[in-house]
Wavefront OBJ file of the C-alpha trace (Angstrom):
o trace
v 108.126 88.738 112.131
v 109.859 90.120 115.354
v 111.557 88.873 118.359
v 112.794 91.028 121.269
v 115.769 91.035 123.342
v 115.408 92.590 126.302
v 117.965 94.683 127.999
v 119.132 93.279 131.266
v 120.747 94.883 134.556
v 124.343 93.859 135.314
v 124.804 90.065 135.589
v 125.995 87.852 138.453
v 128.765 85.490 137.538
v 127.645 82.758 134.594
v 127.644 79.340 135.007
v 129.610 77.213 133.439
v 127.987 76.035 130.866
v 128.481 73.185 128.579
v 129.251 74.605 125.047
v 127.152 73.207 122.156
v 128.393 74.222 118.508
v 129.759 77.328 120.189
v 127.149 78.687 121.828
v 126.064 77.769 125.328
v 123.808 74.247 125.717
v 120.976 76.234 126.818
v 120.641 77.935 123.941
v 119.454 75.119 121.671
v 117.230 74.433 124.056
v 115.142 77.914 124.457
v 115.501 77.541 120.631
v 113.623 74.787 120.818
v 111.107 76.030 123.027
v 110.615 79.611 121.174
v 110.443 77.063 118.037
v 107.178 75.520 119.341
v 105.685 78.684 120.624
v 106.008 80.449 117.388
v 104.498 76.971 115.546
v 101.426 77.606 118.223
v 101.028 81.324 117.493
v 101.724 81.582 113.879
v 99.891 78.104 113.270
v 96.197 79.820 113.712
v 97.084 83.056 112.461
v 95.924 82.681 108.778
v 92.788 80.910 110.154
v 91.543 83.372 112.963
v 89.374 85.475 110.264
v 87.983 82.912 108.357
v 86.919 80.923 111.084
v 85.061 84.159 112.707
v 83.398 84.361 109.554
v 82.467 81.102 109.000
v 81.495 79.980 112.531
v 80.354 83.052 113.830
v 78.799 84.965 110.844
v 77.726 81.994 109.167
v 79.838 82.875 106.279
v 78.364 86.371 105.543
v 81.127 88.828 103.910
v 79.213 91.460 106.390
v 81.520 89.429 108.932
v 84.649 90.439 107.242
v 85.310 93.642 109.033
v 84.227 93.195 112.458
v 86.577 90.121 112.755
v 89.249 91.993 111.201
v 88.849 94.340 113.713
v 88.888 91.735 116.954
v 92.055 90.402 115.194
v 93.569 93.709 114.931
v 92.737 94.317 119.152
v 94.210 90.703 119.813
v 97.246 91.271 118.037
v 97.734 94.718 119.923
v 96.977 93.520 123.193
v 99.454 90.391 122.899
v 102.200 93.562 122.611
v 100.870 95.523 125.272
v 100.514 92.385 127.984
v 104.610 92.118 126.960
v 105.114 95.120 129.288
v 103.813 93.831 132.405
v 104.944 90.394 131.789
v 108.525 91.645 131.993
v 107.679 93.377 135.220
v 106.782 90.208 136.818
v 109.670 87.947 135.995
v 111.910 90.861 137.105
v 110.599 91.768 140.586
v 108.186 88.569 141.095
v 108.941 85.474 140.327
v 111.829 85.243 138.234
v 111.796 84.465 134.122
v 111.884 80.585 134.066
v 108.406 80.427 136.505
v 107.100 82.697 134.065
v 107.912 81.013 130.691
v 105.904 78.304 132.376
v 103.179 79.695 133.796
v 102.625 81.926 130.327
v 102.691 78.534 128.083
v 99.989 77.005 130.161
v 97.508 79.681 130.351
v 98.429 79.776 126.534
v 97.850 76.067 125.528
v 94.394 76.686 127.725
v 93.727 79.282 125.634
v 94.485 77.657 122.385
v 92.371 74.637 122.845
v 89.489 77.349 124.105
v 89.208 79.040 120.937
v 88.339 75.421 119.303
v 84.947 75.667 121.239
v 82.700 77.008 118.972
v 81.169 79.983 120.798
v 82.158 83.500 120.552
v 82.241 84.142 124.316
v 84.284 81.568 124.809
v 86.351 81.920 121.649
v 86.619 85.827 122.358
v 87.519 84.440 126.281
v 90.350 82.199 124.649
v 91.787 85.159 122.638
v 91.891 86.682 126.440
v 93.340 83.852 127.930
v 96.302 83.552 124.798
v 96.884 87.428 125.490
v 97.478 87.303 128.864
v 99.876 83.614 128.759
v 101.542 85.430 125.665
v 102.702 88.308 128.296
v 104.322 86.137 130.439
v 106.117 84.320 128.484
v 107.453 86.203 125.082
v 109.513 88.945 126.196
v 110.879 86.563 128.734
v 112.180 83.514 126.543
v 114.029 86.639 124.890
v 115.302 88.042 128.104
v 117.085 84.567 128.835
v 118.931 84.279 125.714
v 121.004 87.899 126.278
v 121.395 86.577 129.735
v 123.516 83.397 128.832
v 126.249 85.363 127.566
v 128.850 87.533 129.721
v 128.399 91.714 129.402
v 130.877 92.213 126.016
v 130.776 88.585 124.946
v 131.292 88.695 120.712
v 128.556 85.648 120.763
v 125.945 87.571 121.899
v 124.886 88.569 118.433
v 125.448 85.408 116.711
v 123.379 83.728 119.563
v 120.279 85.842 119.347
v 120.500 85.401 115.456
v 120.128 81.868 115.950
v 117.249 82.361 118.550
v 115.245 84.579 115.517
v 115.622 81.929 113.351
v 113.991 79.379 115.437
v 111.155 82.197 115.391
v 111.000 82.045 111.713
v 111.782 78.467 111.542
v 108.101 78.273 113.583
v 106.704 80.601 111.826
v 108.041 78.950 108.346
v 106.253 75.331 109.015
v 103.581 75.971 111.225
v 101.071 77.510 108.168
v 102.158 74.452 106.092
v 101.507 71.837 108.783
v 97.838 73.334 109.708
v 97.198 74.662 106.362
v 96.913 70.602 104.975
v 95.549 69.268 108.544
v 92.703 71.739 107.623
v 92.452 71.510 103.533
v 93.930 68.079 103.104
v 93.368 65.711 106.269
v 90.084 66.883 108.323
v 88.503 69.008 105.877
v 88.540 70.281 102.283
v 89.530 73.601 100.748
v 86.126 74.574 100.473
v 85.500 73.781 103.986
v 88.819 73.813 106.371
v 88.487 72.062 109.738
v 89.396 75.226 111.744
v 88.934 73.446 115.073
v 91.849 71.048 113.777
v 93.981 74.232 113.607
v 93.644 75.451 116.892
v 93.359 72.302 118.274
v 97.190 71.045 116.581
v 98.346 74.609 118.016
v 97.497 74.017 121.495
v 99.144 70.900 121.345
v 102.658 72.832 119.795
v 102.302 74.797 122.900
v 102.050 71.838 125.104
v 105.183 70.654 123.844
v 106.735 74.101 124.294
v 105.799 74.201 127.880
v 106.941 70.104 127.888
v 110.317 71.390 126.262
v 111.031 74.029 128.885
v 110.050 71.916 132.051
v 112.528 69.193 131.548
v 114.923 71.018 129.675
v 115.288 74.220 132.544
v 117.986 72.532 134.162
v 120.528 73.285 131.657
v 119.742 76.702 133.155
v 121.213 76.111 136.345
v 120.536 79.506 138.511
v 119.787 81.889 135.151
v 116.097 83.075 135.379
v 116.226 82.098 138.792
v 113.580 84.239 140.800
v 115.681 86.831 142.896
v 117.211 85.316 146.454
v 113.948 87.366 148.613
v 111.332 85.955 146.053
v 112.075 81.825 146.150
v 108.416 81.569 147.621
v 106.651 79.542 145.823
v 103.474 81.163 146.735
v 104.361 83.713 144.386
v 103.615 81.705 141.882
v 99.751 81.106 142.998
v 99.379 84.786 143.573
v 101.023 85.700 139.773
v 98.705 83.220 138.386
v 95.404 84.294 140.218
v 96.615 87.632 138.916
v 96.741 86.565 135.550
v 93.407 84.548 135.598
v 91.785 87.773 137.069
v 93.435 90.243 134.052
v 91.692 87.165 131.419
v 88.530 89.522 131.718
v 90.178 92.675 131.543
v 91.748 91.607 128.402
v 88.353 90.144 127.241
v 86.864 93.691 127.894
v 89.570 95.199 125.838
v 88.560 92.958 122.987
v 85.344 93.166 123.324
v 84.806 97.038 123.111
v 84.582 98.502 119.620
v 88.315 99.006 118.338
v 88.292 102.811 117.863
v 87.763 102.958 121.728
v 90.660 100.525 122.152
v 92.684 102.798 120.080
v 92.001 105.968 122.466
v 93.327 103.971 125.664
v 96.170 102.374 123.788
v 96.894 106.403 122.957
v 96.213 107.478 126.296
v 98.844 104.840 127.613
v 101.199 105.924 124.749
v 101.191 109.359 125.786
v 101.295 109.113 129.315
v 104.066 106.560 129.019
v 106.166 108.874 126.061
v 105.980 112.111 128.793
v 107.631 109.949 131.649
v 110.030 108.768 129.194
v 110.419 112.944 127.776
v 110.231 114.083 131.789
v 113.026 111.586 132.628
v 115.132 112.763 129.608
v 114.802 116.604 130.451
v 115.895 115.745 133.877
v 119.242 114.145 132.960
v 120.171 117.018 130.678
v 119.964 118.212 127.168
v 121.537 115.508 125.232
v 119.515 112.536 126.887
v 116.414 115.126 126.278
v 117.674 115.047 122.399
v 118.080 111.333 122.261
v 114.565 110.557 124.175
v 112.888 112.738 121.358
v 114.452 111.781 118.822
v 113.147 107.903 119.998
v 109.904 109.064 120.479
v 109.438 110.211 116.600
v 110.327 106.781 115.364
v 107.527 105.213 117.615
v 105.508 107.493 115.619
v 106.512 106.091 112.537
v 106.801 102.719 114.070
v 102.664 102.575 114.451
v 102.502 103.787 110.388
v 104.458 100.642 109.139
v 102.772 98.068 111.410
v 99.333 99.584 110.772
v 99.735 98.736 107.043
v 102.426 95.416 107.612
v 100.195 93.286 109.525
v 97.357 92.586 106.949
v 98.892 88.905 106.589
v 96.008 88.044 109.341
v 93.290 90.147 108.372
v 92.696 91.771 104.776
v 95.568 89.622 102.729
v 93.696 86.650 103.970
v 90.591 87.577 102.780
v 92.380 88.810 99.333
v 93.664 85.389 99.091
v 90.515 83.772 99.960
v 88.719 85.525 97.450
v 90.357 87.588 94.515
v 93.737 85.645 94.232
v 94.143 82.890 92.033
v 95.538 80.191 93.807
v 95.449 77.482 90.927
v 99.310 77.675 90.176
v 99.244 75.367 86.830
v 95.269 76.345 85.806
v 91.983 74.399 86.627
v 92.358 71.388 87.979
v 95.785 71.901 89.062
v 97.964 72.438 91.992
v 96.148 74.874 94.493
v 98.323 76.979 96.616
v 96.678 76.714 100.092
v 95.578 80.040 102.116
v 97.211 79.359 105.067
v 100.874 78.841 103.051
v 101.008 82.486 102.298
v 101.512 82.902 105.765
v 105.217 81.317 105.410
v 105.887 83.327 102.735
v 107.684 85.780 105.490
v 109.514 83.784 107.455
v 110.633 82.069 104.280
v 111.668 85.388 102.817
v 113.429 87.067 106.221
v 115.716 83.275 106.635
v 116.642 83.845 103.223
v 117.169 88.065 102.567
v 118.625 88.517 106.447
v 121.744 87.593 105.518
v 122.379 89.564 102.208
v 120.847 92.477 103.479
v 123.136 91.853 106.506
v 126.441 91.877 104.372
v 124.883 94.955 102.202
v 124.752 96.727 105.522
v 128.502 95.824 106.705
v 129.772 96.564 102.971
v 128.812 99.958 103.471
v 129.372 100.609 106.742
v 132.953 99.810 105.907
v 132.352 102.640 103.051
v 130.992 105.119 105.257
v 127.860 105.000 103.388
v 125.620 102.864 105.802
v 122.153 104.604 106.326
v 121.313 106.234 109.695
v 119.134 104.620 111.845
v 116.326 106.767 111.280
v 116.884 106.143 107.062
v 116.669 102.608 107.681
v 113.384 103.432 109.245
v 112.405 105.250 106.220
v 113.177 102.644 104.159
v 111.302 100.097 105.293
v 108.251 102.030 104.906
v 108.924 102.552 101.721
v 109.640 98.896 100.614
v 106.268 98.527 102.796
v 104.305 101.155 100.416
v 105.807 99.346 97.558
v 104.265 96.013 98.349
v 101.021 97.881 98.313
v 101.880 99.780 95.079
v 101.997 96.270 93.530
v 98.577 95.548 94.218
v 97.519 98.316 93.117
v 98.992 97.856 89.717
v 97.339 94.224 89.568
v 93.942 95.069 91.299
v 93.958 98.200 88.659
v 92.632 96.050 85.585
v 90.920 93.810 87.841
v 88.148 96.582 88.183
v 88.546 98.271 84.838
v 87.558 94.379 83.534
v 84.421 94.273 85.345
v 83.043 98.006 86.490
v 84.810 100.520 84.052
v 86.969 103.438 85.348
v 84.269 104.726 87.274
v 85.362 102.731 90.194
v 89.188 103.758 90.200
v 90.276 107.223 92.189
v 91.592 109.869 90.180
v 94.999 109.398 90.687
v 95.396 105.815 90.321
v 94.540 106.233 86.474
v 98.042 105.959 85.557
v 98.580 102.795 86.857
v 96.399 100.960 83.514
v 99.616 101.580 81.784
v 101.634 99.627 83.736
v 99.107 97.188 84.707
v 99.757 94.047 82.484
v 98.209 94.437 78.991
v 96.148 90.960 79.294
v 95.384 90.916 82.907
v 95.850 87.264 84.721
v 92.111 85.831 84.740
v 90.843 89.368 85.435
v 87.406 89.157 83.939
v 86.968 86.320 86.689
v 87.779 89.104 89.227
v 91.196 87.354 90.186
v 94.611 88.596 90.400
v 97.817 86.499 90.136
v 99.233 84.109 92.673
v 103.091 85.695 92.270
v 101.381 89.334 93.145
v 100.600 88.116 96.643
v 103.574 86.407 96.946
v 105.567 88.810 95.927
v 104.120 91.317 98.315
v 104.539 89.600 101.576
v 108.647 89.265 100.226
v 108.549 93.178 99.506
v 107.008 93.739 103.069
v 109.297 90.898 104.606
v 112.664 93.359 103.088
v 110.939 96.517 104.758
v 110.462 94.539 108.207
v 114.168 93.631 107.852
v 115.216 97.392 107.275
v 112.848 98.318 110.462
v 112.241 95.657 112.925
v 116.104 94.521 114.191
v 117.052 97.672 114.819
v 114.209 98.711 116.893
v 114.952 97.577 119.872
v 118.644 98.300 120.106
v 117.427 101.906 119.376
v 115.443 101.550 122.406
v 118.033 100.580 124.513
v 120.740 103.175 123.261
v 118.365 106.468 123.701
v 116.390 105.365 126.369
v 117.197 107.278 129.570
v 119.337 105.418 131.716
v 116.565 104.525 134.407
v 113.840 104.073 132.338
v 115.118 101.696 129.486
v 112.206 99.257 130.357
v 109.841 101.892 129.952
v 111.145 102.890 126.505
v 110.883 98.520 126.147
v 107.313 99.985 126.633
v 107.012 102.211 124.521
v 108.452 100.322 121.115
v 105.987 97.408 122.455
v 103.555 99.856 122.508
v 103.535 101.731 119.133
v 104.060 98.866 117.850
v 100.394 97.155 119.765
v 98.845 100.393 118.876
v 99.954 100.180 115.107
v 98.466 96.209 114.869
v 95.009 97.627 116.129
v 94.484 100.169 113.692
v 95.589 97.686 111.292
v 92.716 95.893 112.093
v 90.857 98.675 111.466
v 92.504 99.267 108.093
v 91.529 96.059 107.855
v 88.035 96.239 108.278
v 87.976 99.758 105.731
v 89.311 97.539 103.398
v 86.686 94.594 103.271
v 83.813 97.130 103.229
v 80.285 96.194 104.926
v 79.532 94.242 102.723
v 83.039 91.831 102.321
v 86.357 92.601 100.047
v 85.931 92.784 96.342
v 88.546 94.365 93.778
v 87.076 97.531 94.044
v 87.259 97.948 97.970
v 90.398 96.609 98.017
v 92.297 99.044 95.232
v 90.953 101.842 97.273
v 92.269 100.773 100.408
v 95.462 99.342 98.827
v 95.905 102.459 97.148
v 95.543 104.737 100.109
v 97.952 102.350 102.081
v 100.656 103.378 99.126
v 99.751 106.590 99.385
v 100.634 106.985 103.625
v 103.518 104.915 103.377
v 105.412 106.449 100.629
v 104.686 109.803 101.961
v 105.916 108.570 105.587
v 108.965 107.625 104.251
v 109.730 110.399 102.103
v 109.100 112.356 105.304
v 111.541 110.290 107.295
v 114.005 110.390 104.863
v 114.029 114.116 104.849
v 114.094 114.700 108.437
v 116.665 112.162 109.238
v 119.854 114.671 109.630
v 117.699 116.364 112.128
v 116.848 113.174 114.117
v 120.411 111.828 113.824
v 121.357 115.374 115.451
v 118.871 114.380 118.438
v 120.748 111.375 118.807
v 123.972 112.935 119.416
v 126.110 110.694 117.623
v 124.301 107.087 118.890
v 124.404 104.882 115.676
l 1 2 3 4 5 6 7 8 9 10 11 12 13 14 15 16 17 18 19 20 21 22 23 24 25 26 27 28 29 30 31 32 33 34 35 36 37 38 39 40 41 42 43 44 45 46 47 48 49 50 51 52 53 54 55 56 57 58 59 60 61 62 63 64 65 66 67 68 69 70 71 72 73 74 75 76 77 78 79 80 81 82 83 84 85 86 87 88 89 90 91 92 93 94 95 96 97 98 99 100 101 102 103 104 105 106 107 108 109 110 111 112 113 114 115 116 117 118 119 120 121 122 123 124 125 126 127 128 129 130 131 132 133 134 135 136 137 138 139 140 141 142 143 144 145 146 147 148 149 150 151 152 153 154 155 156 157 158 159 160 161 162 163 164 165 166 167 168 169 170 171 172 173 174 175 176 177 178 179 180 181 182 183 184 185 186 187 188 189 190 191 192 193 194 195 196 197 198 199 200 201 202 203 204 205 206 207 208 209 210 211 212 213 214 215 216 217 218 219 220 221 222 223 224 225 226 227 228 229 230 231 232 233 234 235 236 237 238 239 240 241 242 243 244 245 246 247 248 249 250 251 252 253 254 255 256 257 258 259 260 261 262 263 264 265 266 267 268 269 270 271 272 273 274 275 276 277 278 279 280 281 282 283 284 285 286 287 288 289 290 291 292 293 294 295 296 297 298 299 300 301 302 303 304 305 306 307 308 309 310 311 312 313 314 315 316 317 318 319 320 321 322 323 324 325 326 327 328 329 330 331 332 333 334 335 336 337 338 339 340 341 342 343 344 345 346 347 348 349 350 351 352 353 354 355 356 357 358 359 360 361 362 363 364 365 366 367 368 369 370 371 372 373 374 375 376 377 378 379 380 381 382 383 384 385 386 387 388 389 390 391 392 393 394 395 396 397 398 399 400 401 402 403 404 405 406 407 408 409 410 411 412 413 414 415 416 417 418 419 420 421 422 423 424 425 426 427 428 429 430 431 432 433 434 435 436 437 438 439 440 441 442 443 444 445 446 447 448 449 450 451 452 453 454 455 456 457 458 459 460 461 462 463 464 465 466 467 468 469 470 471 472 473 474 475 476 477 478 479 480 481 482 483 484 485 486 487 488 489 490 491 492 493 494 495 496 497 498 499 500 501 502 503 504 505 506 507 508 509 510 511 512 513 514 515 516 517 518 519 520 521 522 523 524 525 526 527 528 529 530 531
């Protein structure tokens, strides 16, 4: 679960500030307000599948991979919308008129997809996309810009920001997992609308949060001195209603077509960023190269990371056992497994934090590019897992016949008297434990994205390298989607399509890594010494 700080150009002088538990007041309060937006936009994530299943497909497991593959386009064009929402707060109209303007079109969009048709739930998903660009790399933008240029807080304070992210992302599952099991519906039947519904209201209170709270502000996110008209804001927003069908299109079109113009953008944009790196000499050539490979590898480990919304809900849904103390028992809702992350990154941040300073101080700290390679491989071992517990799943109920070749070895280490697998069912701990493998690789990958970005960027162009890690990473969630959809099969997930798919995931992410790993002198070469 990410959160972006943006670069920013040279700073006017700060206000002063009242100081709240050492950090600038304002802080708290965009904590606050990033808090609620994450509770809207991680509250419907576990139930945007199921719901396009169920409402859409009436329940047919035929469903399961076309709606994995519209979640897999909305998840990649929330990323690429970022880049064009941080144009317009810096040239247009400034990055507090933003934040609002993208948490209204967002809580319109939110209480949209409650309407139970899919033009005007696949409109809503448009509408969400294009309120999401305006206002998430922005809220980010304002944090780095409350501190002074070499101020020792400035870490400490975005750390706090990224764990009101996870904070959101933590309770919002919980909170509209039982209004949808417990409250308005039943396990067997979850009141969707409820969920989407109770997230349009978080985001009301977001936008409610920001608009009285602004002040604290003072002139920070101000619009620029030749762009106070007001009218600026009418024109931004007829612009933004007018992209809603654009982004509709986009979602609309099959997801292998999406793919090829995400990789037309990525290409066009990675040869500016290659042009402008040639033409300020060899080293910032090296360094824009050497930034351009890890995008590469960037798009492997979200392809296979962001199943939490698509296939590992279904897998949930379907083939794990959720009944933590047997039949009858306590039932560990869907939705929760969606907290499981944030739950895991609040609590391994910090040790992996002071593993990383111990050996920096040892001279052993891994490269950049080894951290990279890391987290892909923690990722492949989350998916390694399920293999091992999927693996006498199907041996239980279709014989060998149904395993690839190579995964044979895994009945040895499979456990000897497999959790409920003659009832096709796998563990609740496997699941668990592979969104806390995953969360470990994220936390080896994800912070130090961006502050690559902004460290072998080309000088003029550090908003277009912004770009560029948005979009790898867009690109990567829409072929997960895809993945997605592989995975579920025509006809809906069972053990068998899922070891295969599983399996191959293992498969591309431990030999990505192992790549990485090895090639890692010669990309920390490219970087001429940037650490």
């Amino acid at each position: 679960m990410s959160g972006a700080a943006i670069t920013q150009a040279p700073q006017p002088p700060l206000p002063d500030f009242k100081q709240t538990l050492g950090h600038p007041a304002p802080l708290w309060m965009l904590f606050m307000t990033e808090f609620w937006e994450r509770f809207a936009f991680y509250g419907i994530r576990w139930a945007l599948v199921l719901y396009m299943v169920a409402q859409f497909h009436g329940g047919d497991p035929s469903g399961e991979a076309p709606s994995n593959r519209t979640y897999g386009a909305y998840l990649a064009l929330i990323y690429a919308a970022a880049i064009f929402g941080g144009y317009v707060a810096d040239r247009i109209i400034g990055y507090q008129r933003s934040i609002l303007l993208g948490a209204a079109i967002m809580a319109a969009g939110l209480f949209m997809i409650s309407i139970p048709d899919p033009l005007v739930f696949e409109i809503g998903l448009a509408t969400i996309i294009c309120g999401n660009g305006l206002f998430k790399p922005n809220i980010s933008t304002m944090v780095g810009k409350l501190y002074a240029v070499g101020d020792g807080r400035r870490d400490a304070g975005f750390t706090i920001f990224y764990m009101g992210i996870n904070l959101g992302g933590f309770l919002a599952p919980i909170f509209t997992g039982i209004l949808a099991d417990q409250i308005f519906g039943t396990p067997e039947m979850p009141a969707y609308k409820v969920v989407f519904i109770a997230s349009g209201i978080g985001m009301l209170i977001s936008l409610i949060w920001f608009w009285f709270g602004r002040r604290q502000l003072q002139t920070i996110g101000r619009p620029p001195a030749d762009s106070q008209d007001k009218r600026k804001v009418v024109y931004v927003l007829i612009g933004a209603l007018l992209s809603i069908p654009a982004a509709y299109f986009l979602l609309a079109i099959n997801a292998v077509t999406l793919a090829w113009v995400l990789g037309f953008m990525f290409v066009a944009l990675c040869a500016m960023l290659l042009v402008e790196g040639i033409r300020e000499g060899a080293v910032q050539r090296d360094r824009a190269i050497a930034m351009l490979i890890i995008f590469v590898f960037n798009v492997l480990f979200w392809m296979f990371f962001e199943q939490a919304g698509s296939s590992f809900t279904f897998l949930a849904d379907k083939i794990v056992d959720r009944d933590i103390f047997g039949p009858g028992g306590f039932v560990f809702s869907n939705a929760w497994f969606q907290s499981v992350n944030s739950m895991a990154i609040i609590a391994i941040a910090p040790i992996l934090a002071v593993i990383w300073v111990w050996m920096g101080k040892r001279n052993i700290e891994p490269s950049i590019s080894r951290k990279f390679s890391l987290g892909l491989v923690f990722n492949g071992l989350a998916f390694l897992l399920l293999v091992v517990v999927l693996t006498p799943v199907v041996l239980t109920l279709s014989g060998s016949q149904n395993i690839p070749g190579w995964m044979q070895w895994a009945t040895s280490v499979s456990p000897s008297t497999p959790f409920d697998a003659a009832a096709g069912k796998i563990p609740f701990w496997s699941l668990f434990m592979v969104y806390v493998i995953q969360s470990v690789g994220e936390l080896c990958l994800s912070p130090i994205g961006l502050s690559m970005v902004t460290k072998l960027a080309p000088v003029r162009l550090v908003g277009f390298g912004m770009g560029g890690w948005f979009l790898s990473t867009g690109i990567g969630n829409n072929l997960s989607g895809i993945f997605a959809g592989v995975v579920s099969g025509e006809g809906g997930m069972s053990p068998s399509t899922a070891l295969t798919g599983y399996g191959f995931g293992f498969l591309v992410l431990l030999a990505a890594g192992v790549l990485l790993f090895l090639i890692a002198p010669l990309i920390s070469k490219l970087m001429h010494g940037v650490k």
